[in-house]
N, C-alpha and C positions, 0 to 999 in steps of 0.2 A: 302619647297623645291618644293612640286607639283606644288605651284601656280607659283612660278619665272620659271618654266622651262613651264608651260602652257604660259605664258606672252611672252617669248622668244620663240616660236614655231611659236605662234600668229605673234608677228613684225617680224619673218626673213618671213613667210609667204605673210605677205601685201608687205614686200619691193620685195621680186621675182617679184609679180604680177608687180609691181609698175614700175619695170625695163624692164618685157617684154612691159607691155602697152609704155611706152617712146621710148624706140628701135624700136616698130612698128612705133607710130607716128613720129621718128623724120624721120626715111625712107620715109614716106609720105610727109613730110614737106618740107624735103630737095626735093623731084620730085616737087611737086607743088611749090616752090622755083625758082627753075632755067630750069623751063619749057617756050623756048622762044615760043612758042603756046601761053601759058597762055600771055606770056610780050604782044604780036602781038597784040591777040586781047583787052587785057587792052587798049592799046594803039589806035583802034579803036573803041571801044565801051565805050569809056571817056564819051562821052555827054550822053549814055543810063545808063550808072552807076550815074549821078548826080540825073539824073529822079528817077532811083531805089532808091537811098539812100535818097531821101524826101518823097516817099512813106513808107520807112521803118520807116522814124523818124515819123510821121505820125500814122504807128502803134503804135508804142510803147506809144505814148500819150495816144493813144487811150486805149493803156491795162492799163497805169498807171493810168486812170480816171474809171477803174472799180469798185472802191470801191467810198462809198457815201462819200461824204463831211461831218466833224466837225459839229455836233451844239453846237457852244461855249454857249450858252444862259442854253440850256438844262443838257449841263455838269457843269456850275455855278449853277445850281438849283439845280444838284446831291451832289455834294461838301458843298453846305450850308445846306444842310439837312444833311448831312454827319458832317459836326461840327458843327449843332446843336445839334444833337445827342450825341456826346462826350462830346459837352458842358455841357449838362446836367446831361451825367451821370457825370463827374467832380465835378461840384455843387453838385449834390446827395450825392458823397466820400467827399468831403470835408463838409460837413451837417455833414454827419457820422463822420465823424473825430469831428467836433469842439462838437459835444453834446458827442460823449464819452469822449472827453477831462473834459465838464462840470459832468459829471456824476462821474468821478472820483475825481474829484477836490471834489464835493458834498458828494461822499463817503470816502473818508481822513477827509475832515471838522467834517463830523456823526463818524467816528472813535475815533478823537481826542476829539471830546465832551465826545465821552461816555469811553474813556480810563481816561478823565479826571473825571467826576462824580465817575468811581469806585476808582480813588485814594483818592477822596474825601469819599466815604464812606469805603473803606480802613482806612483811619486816623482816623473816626471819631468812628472806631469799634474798634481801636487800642488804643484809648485814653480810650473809656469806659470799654474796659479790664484792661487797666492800672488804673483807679479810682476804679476800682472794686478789681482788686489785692492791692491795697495800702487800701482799707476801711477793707478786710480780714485781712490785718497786724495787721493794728490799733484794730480792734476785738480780735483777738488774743493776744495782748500784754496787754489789759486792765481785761480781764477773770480769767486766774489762778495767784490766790491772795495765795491762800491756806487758812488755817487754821487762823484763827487770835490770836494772843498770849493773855492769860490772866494777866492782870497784879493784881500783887500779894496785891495790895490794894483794887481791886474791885471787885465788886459781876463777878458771872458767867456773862458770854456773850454768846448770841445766836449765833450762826455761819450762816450765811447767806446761802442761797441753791446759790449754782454754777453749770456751765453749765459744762457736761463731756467736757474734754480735747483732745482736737481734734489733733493727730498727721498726719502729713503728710504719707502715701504712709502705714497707718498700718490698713491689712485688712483683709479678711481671705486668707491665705495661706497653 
């Protein structure tokens, strides 16, 4: 609310001003207007006002040639060093872009190699677990024979020595 009513203070201010300065001048305008003095001597001093008026145009060349003239030459040589300059750093970012591009292409390729070697010795640690649980079967199932029965026509028989009997998961508890 401060700022819209500082805003509105401000423009009803410039427009007062703006209204006295116009009312002054156009009081002025209008006398220097329909002042037949002024008409009179307009009307006789026609041929000293031509004079004036090519002295004045005159100056004003003269101000408008104050400043130096353009060197196109020297502003085309500012300009080409100016995109040479872009140009190269351009080339440079695009360098950088295409070698990180290969670097990363390079680093998936080494990923995917070596994500593949470990599925390869993954299986191949997977199979000799598996050969090795299956040779424990086969161990297992050939051992406990037990006792051998005597039969009732032959002499004694020696019992072979056998390997203790190995249970699963029986330990000290």
């Amino acid at each position: 609310m401060a700022k819209t009513s500082f805003w509105r203070d401000e423009i009803l201010g410039e427009l007062l001003e703006l209204g006295q300065s116009t009312a002054k001048k156009s009081v002025q305008q209008i006398g220097q207007t329909f002042s037949p003095l002024k008409i009179f001597e307009g009307v006789v001093n026609n041929s000293n006002n031509n004079d004036s008026s090519l002295e004045k145009k005159s100056k004003e060349e003269t101000k408008k040639q104050n400043n130096t003239p353009l060197n196109f030459e020297k502003l085309q040589e500012k300009y080409k060093s100016q995109d040479k300059q872009k140009e190269e750093l351009l080339r440079q970012r695009f360098f950088q872009l295409v070698k990180r591009g290969e670097e990363e292409v390079l680093e998936r390729e080494k990923q995917k190699e070596a994500e593949k070697q470990r599925m390869e010795a993954y299986k191949e640690q997977e199979k000799k677990r598996k050969e090795e649980e299956r040779k424990r079967q086969e161990a297992s199932l050939e051992a406990p024979r037990g006792k051998i029965r005597r039969s009732i026509f032959s002499p004694k028989k020696v019992v072979q020595r056998q390997q203790a009997e190995v249970k699963p998961a029986s330990g000290k508890q």
